[in-house]
C-alpha positions, 0 to 999 in steps of 0.5 A, spaced: 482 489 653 483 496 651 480 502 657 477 508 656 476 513 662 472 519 664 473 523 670 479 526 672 477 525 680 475 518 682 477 515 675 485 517 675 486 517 682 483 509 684 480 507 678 486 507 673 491 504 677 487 498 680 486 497 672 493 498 671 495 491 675 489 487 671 493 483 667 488 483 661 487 490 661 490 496 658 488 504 660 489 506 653 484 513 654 483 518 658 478 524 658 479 530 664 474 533 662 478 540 663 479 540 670 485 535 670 492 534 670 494 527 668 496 525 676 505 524 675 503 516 678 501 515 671 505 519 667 511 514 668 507 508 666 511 505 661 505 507 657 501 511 659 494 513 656 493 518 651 490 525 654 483 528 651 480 534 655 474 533 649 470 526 652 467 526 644 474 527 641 476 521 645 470 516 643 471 517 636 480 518 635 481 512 640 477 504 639 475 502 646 472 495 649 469 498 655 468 505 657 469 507 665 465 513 666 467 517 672 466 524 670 461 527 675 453 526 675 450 531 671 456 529 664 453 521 666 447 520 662 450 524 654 456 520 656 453 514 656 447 514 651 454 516 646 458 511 648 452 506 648 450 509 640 458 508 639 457 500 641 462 501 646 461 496 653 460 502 660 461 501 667 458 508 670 459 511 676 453 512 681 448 515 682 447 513 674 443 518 671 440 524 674 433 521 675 429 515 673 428 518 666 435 518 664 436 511 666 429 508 664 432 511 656 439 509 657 436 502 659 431 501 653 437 504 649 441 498 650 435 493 648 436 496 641 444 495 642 449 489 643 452 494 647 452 490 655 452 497 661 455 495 668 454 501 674 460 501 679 457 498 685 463 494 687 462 493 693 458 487 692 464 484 692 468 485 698 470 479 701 467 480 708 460 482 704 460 476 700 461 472 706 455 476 708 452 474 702 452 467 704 451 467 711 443 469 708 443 464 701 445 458 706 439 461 711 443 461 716 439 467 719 432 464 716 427 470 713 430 476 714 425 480 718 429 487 719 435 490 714 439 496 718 444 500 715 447 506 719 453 510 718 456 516 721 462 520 720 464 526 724 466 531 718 463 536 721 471 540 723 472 538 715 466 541 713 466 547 716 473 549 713 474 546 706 470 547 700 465 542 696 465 545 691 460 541 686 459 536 692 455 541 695 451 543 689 443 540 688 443 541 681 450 537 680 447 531 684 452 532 689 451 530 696 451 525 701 445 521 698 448 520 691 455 519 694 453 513 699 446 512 699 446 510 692 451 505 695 447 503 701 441 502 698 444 498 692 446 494 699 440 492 701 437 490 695 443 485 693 442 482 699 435 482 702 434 480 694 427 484 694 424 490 692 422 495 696 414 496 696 413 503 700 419 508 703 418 515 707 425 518 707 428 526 708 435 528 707 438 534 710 444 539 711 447 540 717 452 545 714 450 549 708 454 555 709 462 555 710 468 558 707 464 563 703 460 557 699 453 556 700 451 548 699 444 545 698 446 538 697 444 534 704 450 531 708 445 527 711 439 522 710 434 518 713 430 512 709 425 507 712 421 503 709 418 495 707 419 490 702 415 486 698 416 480 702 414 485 709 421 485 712 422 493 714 429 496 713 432 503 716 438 506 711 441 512 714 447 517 714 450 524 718 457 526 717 456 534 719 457 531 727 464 531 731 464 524 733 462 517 730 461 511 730 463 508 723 458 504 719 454 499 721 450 493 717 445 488 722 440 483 718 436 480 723 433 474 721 427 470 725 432 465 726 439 469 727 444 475 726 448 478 722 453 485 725 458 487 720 461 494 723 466 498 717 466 493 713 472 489 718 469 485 724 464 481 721 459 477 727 454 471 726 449 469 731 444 463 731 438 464 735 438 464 743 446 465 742 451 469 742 454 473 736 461 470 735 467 473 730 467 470 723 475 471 721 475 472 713 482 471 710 484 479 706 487 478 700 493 480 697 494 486 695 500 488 691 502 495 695 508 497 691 503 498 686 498 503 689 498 509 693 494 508 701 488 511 698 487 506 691 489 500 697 482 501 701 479 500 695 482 494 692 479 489 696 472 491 692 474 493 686 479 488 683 474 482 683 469 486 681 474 488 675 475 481 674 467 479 673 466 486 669 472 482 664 469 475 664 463 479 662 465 483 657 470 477 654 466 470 655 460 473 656 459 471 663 455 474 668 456 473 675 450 473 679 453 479 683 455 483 677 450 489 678 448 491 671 444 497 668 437 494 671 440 495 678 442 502 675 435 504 674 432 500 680 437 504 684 434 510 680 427 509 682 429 509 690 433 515 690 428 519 685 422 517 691 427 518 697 428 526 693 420 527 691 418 525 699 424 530 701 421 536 697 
């Protein structure tokens, strides 16, 4: 399968070499959209990918059977409708587009075309959270009757002494809710499998002004609301503190519990028990091939690759496989979060 990447950040630096170790896959292209060097790592590829700086020169000189598009935010919608016009298959990094609008086009887009677009929500397919998956598809929780997500991240030192840069930027849909929020909320819909009914929501910047750069994007949010089946969620984040408690994911349900802390200790519990570690076998990872950075995600983003091939391929879709429906329903959640924010 030949490989097109755009974004010289995210796409170079974990995504290219993870496609590199699929057996079936090949990173033919690559756009850097002026802002990049080819990092040295793919340079020695026996082969590596032609280098563009011109994302159109790149979708017109080079035949592709899939488009990674990782370029940052406000690129995704035009990347996307040309890359849907020009037939070629997309996965597209999150946030999806920069409003409801955008996405809401690009989906009716792609009813008018064979063309198949997949968001990068690959989480979905960490080992410990499929597991989760299951623990709530065999009803061993019951009906859900709470979903809480809750992250805190102590960069406030970070934040203080290093520029953001587009990150810190509104306008460029930088900001925590885009980076980890379009996540997290993709989270509680793929498991509780219901779509939200109301929500309040406001976000928030606790350090907007450092190292001469002013940032509006928030560097935290508050979400809480209800489902359509009346279970009730709470998803929220902080980073700009000295000190944290990591990520924390609990579903409780009326006849038991689910505590996920940093996507590593997973417990379960039954009702009138205690909660109890379930151990889940890591999968091989082949280090020789990646930096420490590209290994965090490997776990994730290699089977979601392999669903993405399936797809693509032999026209199988995996259940889990979030597609350009879950890019505009997650859309339409962020958009309500922004509009009661404002």
């Amino acid at each position: 399968m030949r490989v097109g990447i755009i974004g010289g950040g995210f796409g170079l630096r974990i995504q290219a070499p993870i496609i590199k170790v699929h057996p079936y896959m090949d990173v033919s292209a690559v756009c850097t959209m002026n802002r990049h060097q080819l990092p040295n790592e793919i340079l020695r590829w026996d082969n590596p990918p032609k280098h563009y700086q011109d994302w159109t020169k790149m979708l017109n000189n080079v035949e592709l059977d899939i488009l990674f598009v990782s370029s940052i935010p406000i690129h995704h919608y035009e990347v996307v409708k040309y890359a849907i016009r020009k037939g070629i298959n997309i996965v597209c990094e999150k946030p999806f587009t920069m409003n409801s609008n955008e996405s809401w086009e690009l989906l009716n887009l792609t009813k008018q075309s064979n063309v198949k677009v997949l968001i990068d929500f690959e989480w979905r397919y960490l080992p410990i959270r499929q597991k989760v998956k299951e623990l709530i598809e065999n009803n061993h929780i019951g009906q859900i009757l709470h979903f809480e997500y809750h992250i805190s991240s102590p960069r406030y030192q970070f934040l203080h002494n290093n520029k953001l840069g587009w990150l810190g930027e509104k306008e460029k849909y930088g900001g925590m809710l885009g980076a980890l929020g379009t996540h997290m909320m993709d989270c509680l819909r793929w498991l509780v499998k219901d779509e939200i009914e109301d929500l309040s929501g406001f976000v928030h910047t606790h350090v907007p002004q450092a190292v001469e750069e002013h940032r509006d994007a928030d560097d935290a949010f508050y979400i809480h609301g209800k489902m359509k089946s009346n279970s009730t969620f709470s998803v929220q984040l902080i980073s700009g503190i000295n000190h944290a408690f990591g990520a924390n994911l609990r579903i409780f349900g009326d006849s038991g519990t689910i505590a996920l802390t940093n996507d590593q200790e997973l417990y379960f519990g039954k009702a009138n028990e205690q909660l109890n570690e379930i151990n889940i076998l890591k999968p091989e990872i082949p280090t020789h091939q990646l930096s420490e950075e590209t290994i965090a995600y490997f776990p994730a983003f290699y089977p979601f690759l392999e669903k993405v091939y399936e797809y693509i391929v032999f026209d199988i879709l995996d259940q889990d496989l979030p597609t350009i429906e879950d890019g505009h329903a997650n859309q339409l959640i962020i958009d309500k979060v922004l509009a009661k924010a404002n």
